[in-house]
N, C-alpha and C positions, 0 to 999 in steps of 0.2 A: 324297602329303601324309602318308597313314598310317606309313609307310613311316620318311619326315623325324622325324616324332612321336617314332618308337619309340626311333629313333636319339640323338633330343634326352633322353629317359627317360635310355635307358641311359646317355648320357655323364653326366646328374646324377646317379644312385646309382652310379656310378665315382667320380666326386668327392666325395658323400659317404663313399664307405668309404674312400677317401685320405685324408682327412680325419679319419676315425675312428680309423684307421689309425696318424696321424702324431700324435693327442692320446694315446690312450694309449702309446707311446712317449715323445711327451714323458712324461709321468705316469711311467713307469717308469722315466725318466734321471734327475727331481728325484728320484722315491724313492728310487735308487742314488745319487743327489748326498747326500743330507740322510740315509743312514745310515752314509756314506762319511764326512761331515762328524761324526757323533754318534760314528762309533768313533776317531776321530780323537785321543776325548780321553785315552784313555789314551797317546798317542806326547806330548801336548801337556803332558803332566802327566812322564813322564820327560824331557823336551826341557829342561821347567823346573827339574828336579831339577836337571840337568848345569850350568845355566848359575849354579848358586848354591855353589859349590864350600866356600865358609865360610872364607874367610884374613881374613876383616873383625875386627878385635882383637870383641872385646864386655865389656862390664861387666853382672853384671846383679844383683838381689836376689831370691833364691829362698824362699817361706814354703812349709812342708808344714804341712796341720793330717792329721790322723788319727783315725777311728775306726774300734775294735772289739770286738765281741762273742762270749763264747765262751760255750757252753751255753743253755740255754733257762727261760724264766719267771724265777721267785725265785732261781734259782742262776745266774743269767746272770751274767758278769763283765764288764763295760765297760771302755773303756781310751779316754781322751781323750791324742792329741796336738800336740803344735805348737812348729817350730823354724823360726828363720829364720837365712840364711847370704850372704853376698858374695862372687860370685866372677866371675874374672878370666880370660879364655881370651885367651890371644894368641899369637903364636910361641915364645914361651917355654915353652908349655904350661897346662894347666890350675891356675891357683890357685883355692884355696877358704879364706874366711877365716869361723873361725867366734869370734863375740865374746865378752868378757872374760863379758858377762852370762851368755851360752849355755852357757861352762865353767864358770862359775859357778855353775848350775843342775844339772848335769850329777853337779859331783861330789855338791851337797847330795841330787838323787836316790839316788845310787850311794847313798850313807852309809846314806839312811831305808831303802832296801830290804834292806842287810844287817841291820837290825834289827825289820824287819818285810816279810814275803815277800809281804803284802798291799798295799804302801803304793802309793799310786797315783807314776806316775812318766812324765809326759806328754812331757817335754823326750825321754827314754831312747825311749821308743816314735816320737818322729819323727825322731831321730838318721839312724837309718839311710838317711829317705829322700833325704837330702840328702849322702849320699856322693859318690863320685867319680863309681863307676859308675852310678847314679843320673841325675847331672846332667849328663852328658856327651851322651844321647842329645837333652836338651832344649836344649840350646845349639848342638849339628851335629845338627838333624834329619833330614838328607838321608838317611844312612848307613840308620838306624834303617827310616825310611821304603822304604827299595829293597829293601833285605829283605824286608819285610814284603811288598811287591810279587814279590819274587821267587819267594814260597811261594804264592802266591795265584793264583786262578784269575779269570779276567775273564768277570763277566757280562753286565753291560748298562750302560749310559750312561743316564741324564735329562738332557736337552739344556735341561730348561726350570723345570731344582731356582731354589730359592734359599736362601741361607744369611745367616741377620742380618741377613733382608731385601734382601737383596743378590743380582742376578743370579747363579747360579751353572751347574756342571755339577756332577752327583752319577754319582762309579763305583761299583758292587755287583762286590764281588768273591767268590768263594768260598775260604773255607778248607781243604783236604785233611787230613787226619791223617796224612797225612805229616809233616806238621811238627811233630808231635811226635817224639820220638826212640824209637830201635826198640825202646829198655828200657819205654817209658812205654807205648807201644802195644800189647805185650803184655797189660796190665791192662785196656784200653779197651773196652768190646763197645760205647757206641754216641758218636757226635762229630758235633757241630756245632758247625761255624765260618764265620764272616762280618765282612767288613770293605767298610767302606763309605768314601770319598774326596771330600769336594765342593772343588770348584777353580774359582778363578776364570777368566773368558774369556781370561786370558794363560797359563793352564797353571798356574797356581803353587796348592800348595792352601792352603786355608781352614782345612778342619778334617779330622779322620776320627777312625771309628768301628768298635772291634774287638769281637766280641762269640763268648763258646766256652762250649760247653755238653759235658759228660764224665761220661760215669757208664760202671763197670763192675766189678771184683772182683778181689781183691787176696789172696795165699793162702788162695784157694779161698773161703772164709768170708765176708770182711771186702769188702761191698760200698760204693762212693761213690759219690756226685755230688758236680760242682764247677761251679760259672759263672762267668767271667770276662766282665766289658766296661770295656773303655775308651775313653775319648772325650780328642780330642787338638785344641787349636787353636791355631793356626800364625800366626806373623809375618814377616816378612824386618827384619833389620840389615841393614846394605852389603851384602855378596854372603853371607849365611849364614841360613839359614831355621832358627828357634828356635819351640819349642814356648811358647805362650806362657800355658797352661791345661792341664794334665793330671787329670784325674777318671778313678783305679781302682777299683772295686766286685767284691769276689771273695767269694764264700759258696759252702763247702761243708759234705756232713754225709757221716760212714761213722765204722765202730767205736765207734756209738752216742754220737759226740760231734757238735756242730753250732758252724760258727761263722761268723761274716760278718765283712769287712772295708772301709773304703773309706781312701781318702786322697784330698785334692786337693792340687796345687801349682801355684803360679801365679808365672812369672819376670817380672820388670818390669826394661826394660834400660834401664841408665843411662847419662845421655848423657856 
C-alpha cells in the first residue's frame, strides 16, 4: 500500500510540474506574441505610407502666422507674421495662388521698409513660409515622412498611447548625427535628437514629433546652441496624406546674439 502511496505522490508532482511547465511556456509565447505584435508597428506604419501614394488632385488654403525674436530685454526686436495662400496640386503640377490683397500688402511693405529699416513688415516675414518648397512637403507628406524615417533609429513602441483621445500607437525613434551633414558636424561636440510617431490601429499616422538639441564651436571661439522641435499633424485626402497642422519652434544663442522663432501653419482642404 505504502508502496502504491508513493507511486500516486510522484505521478502528482509529475503532473504538477507538467503543468508548470506548460504555463510558463505559455506565458512566454504570449509574451513573444504581444512583443511581436508591438514591434509590428513600425512595418504597419510603412505598409501605410505605400498604400497612399498621393495622385488624389487636392485643393487646399494654407495660413502661416509667425513669430520672432532677436536679442534680449529692452533691445529685443519682435517680428509678427501672417499670409495666407490657395493652392492646387494635381497632375499638372503644383499651383500656388497668392491674392490681389496679399500683393497688395506685399509691395506697400517693400515701399515702408525702404524708407525705414525699422518698419514692421508681417506680410514680408511670412512670405517665405508658404513657398513652393515649403508647401509641398504638407500636401505629399509621405516623401517628407520616409526620410525622416529613414535617418532614424527605432526604439520602442507604446501599444497603449492615445492621441486626441483616441486609441493610438506611439513609435520613439532615435536621431543620429549623422544626419546632419559632414560640414555641419565638424562644429557639433554634443546632439541630441528624437522623433516620435503616433499611428493609428490601421498604420496610418496621426501626428509626429521632432525634437534637436546642438551646441558646440565655430572657428575656435564662437560657441552655440540651437533647439529645434517640431510637431506635425496628419490627415488623408483620397489616397494622399497632407499635413494638416505644422508648429516649428527654433531658439538659438552664439556670438553673443540670442534669438527664438516659431511659426504655425495650418492647411484646410477644400472640397
Amino acid at each position: 500500500m505504502a508502496h502504491d502511496s508513493d507511486i500516486d505522490r510522484g505521478r502528482m508532482l509529475a503532473k504538477k510540474k507538467m503543468l508548470l511547465l506548460l504555463a510558463g511556456m505559455c506565458f512566454s509565447l504570449l509574451s513573444l506574441f504581444t512583443q511581436s505584435a508591438q514591434a509590428d508597428g513600425l512595418a504597419d506604419l510603412k505598409a501605410a505610407l505605400a498604400r497612399l501614394p498621393g495622385q488624389t488632385p487636392v485643393k487646399a488654403v494654407v495660413e502661416a502666422k509667425t513669430w520672432g525674436r532677436q536679442g534680449e530685454a529692452k533691445d529685443a526686436d519682435e517680428q509678427h507674421g501672417q499670409a495666407s495662400i490657395s493652392l492646387d496640386d494635381s497632375p499638372r503640377g503644383l499651383q500656388i495662388l497668392y491674392s490681389k490683397d496679399l500683393l497688395t500688402r506685399l509691395e506697400t511693405e517693400e515701399r515702408a521698409k525702404e524708407k525705414d529699416s525699422k518698419a514692421k513688415t508681417p506680410t514680408i516675414a511670412a512670405i517665405k513660409e508658404v513657398n513652393s518648397s515649403e508647401l509641398r512637403p504638407m500636401v505629399s507628406a509621405v516623401g517628407n515622412l520616409s526620410r525622416m524615417l529613414e535617418k532614424a533609429i527605432f526604439k520602442s513602441e507604446k501599444a497603449d498611447a492615445s492621441y486626441n483621445g483616441k486609441p493610438a500607437r506611439l513609435l520613439s525613434f532615435e536621431i543620429p548625427v549623422e544626419k546632419l551633414s559632414e560640414k555641419d558636424r565638424k562644429y557639433v561636440k554634443k546632439f541630441e535628437g528624437s522623433l516620435e510617431v503616433w499611428i493609428g490601429q490601421d498604420g496610418v499616422p496621426l501626428a509626429s514629433r521632432m525634437h534637436q538639441a546642438i551646441s558646440g564651436r565655430a572657428f575656435v571661439v564662437i560657441s552655440f546652441e540651437t533647439k529645434n522641435e517640431e510637431e506635425l499633424v496628419y490627415g488623408v485626402s483620397g489616397d494622399r496624406l497632407v499635413v494638416t497642422k505644422k508648429e516649428s519652434k527654433n531658439s538659438g544663442s552664439g556670438a553673443g546674439e540670442k534669438g527664438e522663432m516659431r511659426v504655425i501653419k495650418t492647411l484646410q482642404v477644400q472640397s
